[in-house]
KEVEXZA-253729 format. One record per residue: residue number from 1; residue in one letter; y, z, x of N, C-alpha, C, O in turn. Coordinates in steps of 0.2 Angstrom, whole numbers. Atoms other than C-alpha are relative to their C-alpha. Example, Ala and Ser with C-alpha at 12.3 -4.5 7.8 and 13.67 -1.06 7.14 Angstrom:
REM KEVEXZA-253729
NODE  resi  resn    n_y    n_z    n_x   ca_y   ca_z   ca_x    c_y    c_z    c_x    o_y    o_z    o_x
NODE     1     A     -6      0      4    -22     39     62      6      0      4      5      3      9
NODE     2     S     -6     -1     -4     -5     36     68      5      3     -4     11      4     -1
REM end
This chain:
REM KEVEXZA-253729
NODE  resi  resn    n_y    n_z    n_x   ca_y   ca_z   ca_x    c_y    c_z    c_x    o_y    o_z    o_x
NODE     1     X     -3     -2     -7    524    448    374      4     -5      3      9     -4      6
NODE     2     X     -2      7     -3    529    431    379      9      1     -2     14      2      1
NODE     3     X     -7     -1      3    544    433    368      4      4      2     10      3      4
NODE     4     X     -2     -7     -2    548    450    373      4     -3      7     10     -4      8
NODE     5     X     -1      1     -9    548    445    391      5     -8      1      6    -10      7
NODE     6     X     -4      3      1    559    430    385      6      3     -1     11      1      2
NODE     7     X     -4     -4      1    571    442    379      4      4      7     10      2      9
NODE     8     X     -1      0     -6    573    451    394      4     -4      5      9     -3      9
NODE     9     X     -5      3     -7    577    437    405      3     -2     -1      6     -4      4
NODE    10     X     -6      2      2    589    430    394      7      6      1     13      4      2
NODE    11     X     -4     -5     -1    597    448    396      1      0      9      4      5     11
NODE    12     X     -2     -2     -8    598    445    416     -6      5      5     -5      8     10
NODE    13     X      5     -4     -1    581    453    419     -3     -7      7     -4    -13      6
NODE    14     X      4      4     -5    575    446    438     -9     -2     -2    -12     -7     -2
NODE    15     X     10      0      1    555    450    434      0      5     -6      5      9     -7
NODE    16     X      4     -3      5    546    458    418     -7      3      4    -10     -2      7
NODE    17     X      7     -2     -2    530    468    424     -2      3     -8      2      5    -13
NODE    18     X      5      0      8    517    471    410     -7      1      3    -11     -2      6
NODE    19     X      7     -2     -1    503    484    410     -6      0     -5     -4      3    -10
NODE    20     X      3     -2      5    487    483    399     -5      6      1     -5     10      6
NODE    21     X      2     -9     -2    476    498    394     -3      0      4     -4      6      5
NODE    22     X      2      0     -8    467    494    410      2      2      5     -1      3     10
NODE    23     X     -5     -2     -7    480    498    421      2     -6      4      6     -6      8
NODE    24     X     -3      6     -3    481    479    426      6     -2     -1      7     -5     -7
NODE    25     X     -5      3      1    498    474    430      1     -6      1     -2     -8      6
NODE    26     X     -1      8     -1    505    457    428      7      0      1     11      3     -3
NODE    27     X     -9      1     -2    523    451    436      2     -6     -5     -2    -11     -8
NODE    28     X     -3      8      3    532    437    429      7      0      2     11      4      3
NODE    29     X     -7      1     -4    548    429    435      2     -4     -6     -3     -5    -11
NODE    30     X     -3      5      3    560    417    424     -3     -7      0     -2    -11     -5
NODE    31     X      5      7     -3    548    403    431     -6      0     -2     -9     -6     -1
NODE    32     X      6      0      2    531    411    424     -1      5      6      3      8     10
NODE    33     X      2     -5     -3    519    421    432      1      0      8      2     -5     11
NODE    34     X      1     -1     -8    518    429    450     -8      2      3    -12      5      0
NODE    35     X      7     -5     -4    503    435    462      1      6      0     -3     10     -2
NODE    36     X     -3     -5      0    514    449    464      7      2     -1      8     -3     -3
NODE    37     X     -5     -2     -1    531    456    464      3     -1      4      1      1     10
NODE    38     X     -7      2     -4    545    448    472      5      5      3      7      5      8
NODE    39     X     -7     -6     -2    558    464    471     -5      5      3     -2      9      7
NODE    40     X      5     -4     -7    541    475    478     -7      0     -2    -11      3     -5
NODE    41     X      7      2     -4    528    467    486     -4      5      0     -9      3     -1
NODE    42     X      4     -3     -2    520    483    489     -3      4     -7     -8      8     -6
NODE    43     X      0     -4      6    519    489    470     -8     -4     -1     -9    -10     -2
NODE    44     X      8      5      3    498    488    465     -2     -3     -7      0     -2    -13
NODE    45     X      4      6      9    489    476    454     -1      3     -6      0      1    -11
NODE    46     X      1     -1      4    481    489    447      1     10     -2      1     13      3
NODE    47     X     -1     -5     -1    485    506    442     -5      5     -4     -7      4    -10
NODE    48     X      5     -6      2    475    524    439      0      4     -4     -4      9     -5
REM end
């Protein structure tokens, strides 16, 4: 996934989000990871 979300930001990708089969999402900026979503803050951690 690393690579993937490498690919991505070389294509001009601001954030990568990434869900597992949990429904846990993870943000990532060009800088590593986030607490949350920088382009939106209000999107949840986890989903149903």
């Amino acid at each position: 996934m690393q690579t993937k979300r490498q690919l991505y930001f070389e294509q001009g990708a601001r954030e990568v989000w990434t869900c597992d089969a949990n429904g846990s999402v993870a943000f990532f900026s060009p800088n590593g990871p986030l607490v949350h979503s920088i382009l939106f803050p209000e999107f949840p951690l986890q989903l149903t």
